[in-house]
C-alpha positions in Angstrom: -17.3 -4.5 16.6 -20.3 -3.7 14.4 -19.5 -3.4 10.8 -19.4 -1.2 9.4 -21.6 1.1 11.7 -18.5 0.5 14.6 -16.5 3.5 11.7 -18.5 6.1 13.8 -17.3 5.2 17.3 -13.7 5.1 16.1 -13.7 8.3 14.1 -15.2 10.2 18.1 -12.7 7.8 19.9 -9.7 8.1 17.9 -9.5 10.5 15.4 -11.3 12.8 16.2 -8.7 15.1 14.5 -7.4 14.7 11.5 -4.2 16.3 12.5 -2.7 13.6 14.3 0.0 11.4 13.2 -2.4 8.0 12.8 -5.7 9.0 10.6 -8.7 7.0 9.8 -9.3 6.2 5.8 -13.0 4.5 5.3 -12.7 0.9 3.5 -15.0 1.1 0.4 -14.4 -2.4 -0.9 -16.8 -3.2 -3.9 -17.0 -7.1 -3.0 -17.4 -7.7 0.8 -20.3 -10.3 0.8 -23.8 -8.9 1.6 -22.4 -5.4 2.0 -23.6 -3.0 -0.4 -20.6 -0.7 -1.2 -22.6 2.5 -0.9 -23.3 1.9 2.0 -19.5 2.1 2.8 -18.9 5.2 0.5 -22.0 7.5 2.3 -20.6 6.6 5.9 -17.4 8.2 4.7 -18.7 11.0 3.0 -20.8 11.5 6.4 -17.6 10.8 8.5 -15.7 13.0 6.0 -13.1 10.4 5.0 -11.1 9.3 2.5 -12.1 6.2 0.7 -9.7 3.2 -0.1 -10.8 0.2 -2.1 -8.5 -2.5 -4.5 -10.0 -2.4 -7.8 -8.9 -5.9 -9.1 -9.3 -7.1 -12.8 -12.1 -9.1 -13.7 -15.2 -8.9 -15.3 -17.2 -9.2 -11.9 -15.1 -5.9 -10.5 -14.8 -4.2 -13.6 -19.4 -4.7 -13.6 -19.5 -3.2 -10.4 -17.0 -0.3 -11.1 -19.0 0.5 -13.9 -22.2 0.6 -11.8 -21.0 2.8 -9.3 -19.5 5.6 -11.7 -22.2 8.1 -10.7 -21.0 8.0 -7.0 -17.0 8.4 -8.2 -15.5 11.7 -6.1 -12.6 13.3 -5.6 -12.1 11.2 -2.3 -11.8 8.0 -3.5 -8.2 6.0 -3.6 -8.4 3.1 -6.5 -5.6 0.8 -5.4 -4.9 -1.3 -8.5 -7.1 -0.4 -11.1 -5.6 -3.2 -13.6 -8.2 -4.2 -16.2 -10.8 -1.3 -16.0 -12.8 -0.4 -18.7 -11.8 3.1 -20.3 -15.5 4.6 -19.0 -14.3 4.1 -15.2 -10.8 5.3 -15.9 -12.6 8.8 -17.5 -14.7 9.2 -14.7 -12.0 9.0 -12.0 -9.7 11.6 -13.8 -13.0 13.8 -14.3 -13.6 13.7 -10.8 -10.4 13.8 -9.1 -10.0 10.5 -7.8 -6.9 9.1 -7.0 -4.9 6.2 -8.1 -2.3 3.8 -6.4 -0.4 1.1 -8.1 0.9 -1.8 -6.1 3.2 -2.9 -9.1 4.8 -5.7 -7.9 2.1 -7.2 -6.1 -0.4 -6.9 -9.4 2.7 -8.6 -11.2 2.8 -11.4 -8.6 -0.6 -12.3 -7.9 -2.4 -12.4 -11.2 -3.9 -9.1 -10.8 -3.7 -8.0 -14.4 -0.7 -5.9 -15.8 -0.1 -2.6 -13.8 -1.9 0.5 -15.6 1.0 2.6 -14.9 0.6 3.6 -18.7 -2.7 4.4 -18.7 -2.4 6.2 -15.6 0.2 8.6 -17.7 -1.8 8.5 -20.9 -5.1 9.7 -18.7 -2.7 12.5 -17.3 -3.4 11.2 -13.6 -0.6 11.2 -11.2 -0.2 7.9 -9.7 1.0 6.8 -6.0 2.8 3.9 -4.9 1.6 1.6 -2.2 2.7 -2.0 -1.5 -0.1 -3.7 -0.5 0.6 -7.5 0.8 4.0 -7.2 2.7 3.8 -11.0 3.5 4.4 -12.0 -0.5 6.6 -9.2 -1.5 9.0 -6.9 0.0 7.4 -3.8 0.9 10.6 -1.3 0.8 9.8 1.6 -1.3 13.0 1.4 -3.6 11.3 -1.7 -4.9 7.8 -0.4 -5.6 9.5 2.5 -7.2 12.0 0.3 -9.2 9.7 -2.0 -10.7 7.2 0.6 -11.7 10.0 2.4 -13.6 11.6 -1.1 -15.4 7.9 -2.2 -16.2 7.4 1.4 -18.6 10.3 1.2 -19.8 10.0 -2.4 -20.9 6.8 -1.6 -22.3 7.9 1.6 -23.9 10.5 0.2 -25.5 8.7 -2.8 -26.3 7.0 -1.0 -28.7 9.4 1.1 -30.1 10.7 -2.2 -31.2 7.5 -3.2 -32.5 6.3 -0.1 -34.6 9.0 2.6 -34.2 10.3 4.8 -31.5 7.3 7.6 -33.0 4.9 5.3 -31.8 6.4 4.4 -28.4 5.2 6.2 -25.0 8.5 8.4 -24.0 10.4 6.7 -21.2 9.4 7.4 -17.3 11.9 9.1 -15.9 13.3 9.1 -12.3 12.3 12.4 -10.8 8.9 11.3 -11.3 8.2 7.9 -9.4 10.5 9.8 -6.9 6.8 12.1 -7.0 5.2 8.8 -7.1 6.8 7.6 -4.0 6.2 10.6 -1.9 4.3 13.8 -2.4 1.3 12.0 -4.7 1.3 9.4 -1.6 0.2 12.3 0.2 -2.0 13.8 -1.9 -3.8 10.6 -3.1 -4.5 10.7 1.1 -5.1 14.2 1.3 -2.3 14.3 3.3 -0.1 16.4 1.4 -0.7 19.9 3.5 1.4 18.5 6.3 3.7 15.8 4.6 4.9 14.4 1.5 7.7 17.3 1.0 10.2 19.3 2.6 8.1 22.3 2.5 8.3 25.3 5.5 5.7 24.7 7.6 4.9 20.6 6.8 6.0 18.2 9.2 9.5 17.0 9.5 9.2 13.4 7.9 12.0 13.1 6.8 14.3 10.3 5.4 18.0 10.6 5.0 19.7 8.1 2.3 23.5 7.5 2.2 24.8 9.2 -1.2 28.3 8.3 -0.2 27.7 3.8 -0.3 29.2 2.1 -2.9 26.3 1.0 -4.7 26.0 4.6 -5.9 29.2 6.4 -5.9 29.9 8.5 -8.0 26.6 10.2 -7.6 25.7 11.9 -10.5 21.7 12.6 -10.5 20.2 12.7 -7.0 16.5 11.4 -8.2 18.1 8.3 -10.2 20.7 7.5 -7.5 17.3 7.1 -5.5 15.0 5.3 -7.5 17.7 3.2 -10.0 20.6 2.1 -7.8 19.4 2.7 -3.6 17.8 0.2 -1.3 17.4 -0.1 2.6 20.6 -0.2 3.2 20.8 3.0 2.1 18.6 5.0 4.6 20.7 6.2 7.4 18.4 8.6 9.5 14.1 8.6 9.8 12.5 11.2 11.3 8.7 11.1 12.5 7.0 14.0 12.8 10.1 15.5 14.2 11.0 12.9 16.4 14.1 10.5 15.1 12.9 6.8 15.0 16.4 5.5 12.8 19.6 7.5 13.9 22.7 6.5 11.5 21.4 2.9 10.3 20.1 1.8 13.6 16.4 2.0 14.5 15.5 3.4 18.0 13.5 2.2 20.3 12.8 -1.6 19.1 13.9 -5.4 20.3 14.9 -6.3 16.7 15.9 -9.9 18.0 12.9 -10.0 20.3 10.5 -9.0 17.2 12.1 -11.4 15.1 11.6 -14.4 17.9 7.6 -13.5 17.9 7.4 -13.4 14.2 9.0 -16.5 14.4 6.6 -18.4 17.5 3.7 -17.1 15.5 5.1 -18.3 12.0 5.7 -21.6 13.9 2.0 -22.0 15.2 0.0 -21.5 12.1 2.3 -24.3 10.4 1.6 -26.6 12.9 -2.0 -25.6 13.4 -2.1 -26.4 9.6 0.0 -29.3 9.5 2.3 -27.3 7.0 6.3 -27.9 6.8 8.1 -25.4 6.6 9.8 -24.9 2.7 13.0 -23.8 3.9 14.4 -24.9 1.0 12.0 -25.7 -1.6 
């Protein structure tokens, strides 16, 4: 492959269309060594894609973000943005762009402390995404549970610091469930075929199991979801129409045989390494 020239050979090949239920986003990473991240950004705008980069904290990124604000469009995805300076937050609500938070990841790995805040403060609707699956669990009930404990920690933080008039109101569950699906979509420009049940979208659809335990009685839908649900909970996935989890049982996969080949390869690298396994430690 030649990078990052090969991009044009795969958007002929294999998306062609952008109706299609895999499409192509353009990786517009600011610190790939001796790759000038214009380069990247003009290759998508010629390809007409989307462009996805992590905006990590730190002086270095924060330099180059700063840089690049002329070049800022409506197409761009920030994953991250923890520890930008308030001149590239303006010009990516001026121009449309879109953010993604990765909260428990940015927690985790010393990224700097999720912006959901300033995301809500700028008026920008903010996605979820979950970044490295291998360091945390990727399971959407997560990313939308932490985002909604870490503003309300913070909120009321502050309240208890200088008074509830000068704390941020509470987040409220309706809208990370908005996070978690429909601003997905739109931070992908996705959202005219999926993100909702709307007439005339595709049927992605998840079903979730009001009736478990962990959240009977049910009394509000949207913080049944985002407060009390986890995996257990999803009973039925449909793809585009076609069912791909029927009644807590996925279709179609060799769990134990997926499981076994996780395992061999986890196996391998240890031993490549000459790494023992912390089973325990």
């Amino acid at each position: 492959m030649d990078y990052p020239k090969d991009a044009r050979r795969l958007r002929e090949t294999f998306f062609a269309s952008d109706d299609q239920l895999l499409t192509m986003l353009m990786g517009g990473e600011v610190y790939v060594p001796g790759v000038d991240p214009l380069l990247l950004w003009n290759m998508a705008k010629e390809l007409d894609l989307p462009i996805g980069l992590h905006v990590v904290g730190g002086p270095i990124i924060r330099e180059i973000m700063e840089k690049l604000i002329p070049h800022y469009t409506d197409k761009h995805l920030f994953i991250h943005m923890t520890e930008m300076s308030d001149a590239v937050w303006d010009r990516a609500s001026e121009t449309g762009a879109h953010v993604s938070l990765s909260v428990p990841i940015e927690m985790q790995m010393r990224h700097g402390m999720p912006p959901i805040q300033k995301a809500i403060d700028m008026g920008m609707n903010p996605s979820l995404s979950s970044d490295v699956e291998v360091t945390m669990t990727a399971d959407f009930f997560t990313q939308m549970r932490s985002t909604i404990t870490l503003q309300r920690a913070l909120a009321n933080q502050r309240a208890l610091d200088a008074g509830m008039e000068k704390a941020p109101a509470l987040l409220d569950a309706r809208k990370v469930l908005e996070f978690a699906t429909i601003n997905g979509a739109k931070g992908l420009k996705l959202d005219h075929k999926t993100g909702s049940l709307t007439p005339g979208k595709e049927a992605d659809i998840i079903i979730l199991d009001a009736t478990a335990l962990n959240v009977a009685p049910l009394n509000n839908a949207a913080g049944a979801v985002v407060t009390l649900m986890e995996r257990s909970n999803v009973e039925t996935v449909l793809v585009a129409g076609h069912i791909r989890k029927w009644k807590g049982t996925l279709i179609g996969h060799d769990i134990a045989a997926l499981r076994d080949r996780i395992t061999a390869s986890r196996d391998y690298l240890f031993e490549a390494t000459k790494t023992a396994i912390p089973l325990y430690r």
